[in-house]
N, C-alpha and C positions, 0 to 999 in steps of 0.2 A: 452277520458279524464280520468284520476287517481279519483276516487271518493276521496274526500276533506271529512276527519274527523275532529273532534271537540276532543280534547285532554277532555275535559269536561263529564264525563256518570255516569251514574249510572244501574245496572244488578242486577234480582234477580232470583234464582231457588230452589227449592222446592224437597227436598228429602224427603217419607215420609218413614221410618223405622218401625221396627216392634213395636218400645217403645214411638214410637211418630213422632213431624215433625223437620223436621231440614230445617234451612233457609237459603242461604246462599246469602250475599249482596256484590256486586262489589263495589265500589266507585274510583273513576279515576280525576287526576289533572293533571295539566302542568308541567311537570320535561325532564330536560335534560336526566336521565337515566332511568333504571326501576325499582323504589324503593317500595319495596313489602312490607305491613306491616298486618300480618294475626294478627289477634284482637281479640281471640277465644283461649279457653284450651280444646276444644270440636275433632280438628283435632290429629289424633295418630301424635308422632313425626316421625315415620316410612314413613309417607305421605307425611309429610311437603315439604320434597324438591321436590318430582314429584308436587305438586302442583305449587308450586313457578316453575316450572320448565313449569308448561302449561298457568301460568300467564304470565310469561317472551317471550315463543314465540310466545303468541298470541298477546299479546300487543306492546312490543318491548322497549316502553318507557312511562315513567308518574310514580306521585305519588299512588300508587295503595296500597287500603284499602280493607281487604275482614274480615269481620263478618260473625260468625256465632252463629246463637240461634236457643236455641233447647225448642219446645215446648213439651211437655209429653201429651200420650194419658188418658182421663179422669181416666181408671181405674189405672194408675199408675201414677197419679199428688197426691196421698192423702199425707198430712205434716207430717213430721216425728220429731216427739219431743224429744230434746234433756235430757232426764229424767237426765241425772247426773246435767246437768248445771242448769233445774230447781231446781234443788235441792241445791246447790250450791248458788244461789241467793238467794232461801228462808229465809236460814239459815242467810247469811248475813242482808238481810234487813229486820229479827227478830230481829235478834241480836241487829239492828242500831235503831230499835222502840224502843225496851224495854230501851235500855241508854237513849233515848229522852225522853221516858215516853209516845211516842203513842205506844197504841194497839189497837189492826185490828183483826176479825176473819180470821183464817187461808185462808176461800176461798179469799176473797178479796185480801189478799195477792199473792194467785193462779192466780188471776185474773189478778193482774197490772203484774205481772210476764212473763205469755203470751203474753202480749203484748208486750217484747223485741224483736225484728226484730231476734236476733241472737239465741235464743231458736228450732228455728224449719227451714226446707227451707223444699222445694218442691222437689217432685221426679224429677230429671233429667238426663239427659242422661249426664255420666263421659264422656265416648269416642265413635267413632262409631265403630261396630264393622266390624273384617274383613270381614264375610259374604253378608254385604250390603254397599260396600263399593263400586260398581257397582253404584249404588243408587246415591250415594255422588257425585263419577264422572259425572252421567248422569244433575245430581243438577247444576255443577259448568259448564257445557259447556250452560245449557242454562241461567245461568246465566252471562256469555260471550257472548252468542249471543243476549240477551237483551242489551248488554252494546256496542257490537257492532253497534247495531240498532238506540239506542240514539243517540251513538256518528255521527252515517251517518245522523241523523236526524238535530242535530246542525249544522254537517258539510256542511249540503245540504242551510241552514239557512246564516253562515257565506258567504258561496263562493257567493251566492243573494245577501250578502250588501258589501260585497267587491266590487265587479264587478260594481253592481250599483255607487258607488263613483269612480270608477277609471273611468268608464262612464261620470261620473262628470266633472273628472277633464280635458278627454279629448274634452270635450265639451267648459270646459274654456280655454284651450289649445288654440285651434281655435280661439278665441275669441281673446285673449292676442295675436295670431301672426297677426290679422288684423288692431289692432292698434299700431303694433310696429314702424313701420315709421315714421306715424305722432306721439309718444312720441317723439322721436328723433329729427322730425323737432323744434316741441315746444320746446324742452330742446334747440336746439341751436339759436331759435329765442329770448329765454330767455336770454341768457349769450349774445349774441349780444348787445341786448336792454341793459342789463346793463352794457355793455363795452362802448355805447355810454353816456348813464347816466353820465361816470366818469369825460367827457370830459377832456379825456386826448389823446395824439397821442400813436397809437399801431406802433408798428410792422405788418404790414397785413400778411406777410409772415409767420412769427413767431406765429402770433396770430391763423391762421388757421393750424398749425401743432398740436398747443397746445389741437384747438376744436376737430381735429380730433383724438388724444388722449387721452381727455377725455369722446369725444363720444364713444370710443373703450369701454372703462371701465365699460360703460353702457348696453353694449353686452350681451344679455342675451342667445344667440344659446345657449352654452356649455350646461348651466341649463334646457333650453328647449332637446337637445338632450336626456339628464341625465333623465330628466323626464320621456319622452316618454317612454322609457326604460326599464323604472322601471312599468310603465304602462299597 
């Protein structure tokens, strides 16, 4: 039997470079084609399409997301301060006290300064580089072979509840062809009884062509075959 994947996964793998660790995450949906959305400025453009190119044959289809973050090792995570833009602000948000008429010793103003998100960022890795780029490759297969894994993991999940309810149904199956005659007797014991109720005279000839053509209508084989079928 075809092992039965789950369009649904998620893969992760683990390149650690010389400048720190690089992470990189699969993420996979249900699509008709293979639409590849790399989510990272971290990949050279030079790579990009062998990449897309090892996404596409190993997957074949799905909405496919791949991340990547790069962590810095401690000796090169230290913040690097933007000294022009500190400077830059100071001068403005002296300038804007003294028109208002507050004044602030200089550090305090150093101080709220610092704390703009955009003054400083953290050491990070630009790009990887070509020497450990080995590294990256050995990253993204095993993070394909986690995302393969998941998805046999769902897969194995789905085809148990699937199976389990088409089990179901052919269980009711059976059930519905043991009382299909006697529906049919009822159904025409019914429209009998009420053809007497009218107390009117039939056609008997006519009236039994009629039953048997409406019983016809009632026929459910087709749907029953269709099922099974599908089953």
């Amino acid at each position: 039997m075809t092992m039965i994947k789950s369009m649904t996964g998620y893969g992760k793998g683990i390149a650690e470079l010389s400048t720190g660790r690089l992470t990189l995450e699969i993420r996979t949906l249900n699509g008709k084609n293979c639409d590849i959305n790399i989510k990272s400025s971290l990949l050279p453009k030079e790579r990009e399409l062998e990449v897309r190119k090892t996404l596409t044959d190993t997957l074949q289809r799905g909405t496919v997301d791949l991340l990547l973050t790069f962590e810095p090792k401690a000796g090169g995570a230290a913040r690097k301060i933007d000294a022009d833009l500190v400077e830059n602000y100071f001068r403005q948000i002296h300038t804007i006290g003294c028109k208002v008429g507050i004044a602030m010793p200089k550090e305090e103003y150093l101080e709220a300064i610092l704390r703009f998100p955009d003054v400083f960022e953290a050491g990070r890795q630009e790009n990887v580089p070509e020497e450990e780029w080995p590294a990256v490759q050995a990253a993204l297969q095993e993070a394909l072979a986690a995302l393969d894994a998941f998805r046999s993991r769902e897969g194995a999940a789905l085809y148990a509840d699937v199976t389990g309810r088409v089990q179901q149904i052919l269980a009711l199956y059976d059930e519905v062809e043991s009382h299909e005659q006697e529906r049919l007797t009822a159904v025409r014991e019914r429209i009998l009884k009420a053809a007497e109720g009218l107390q009117v005279k039939l056609d008997k000839e006519r009236f039994e062509q009629e039953m048997i053509f409406y019983l016809e209508k009632l026929d459910i084989n087709e749907e029953k075959v269709r099922l099974r079928q599908h089953c």
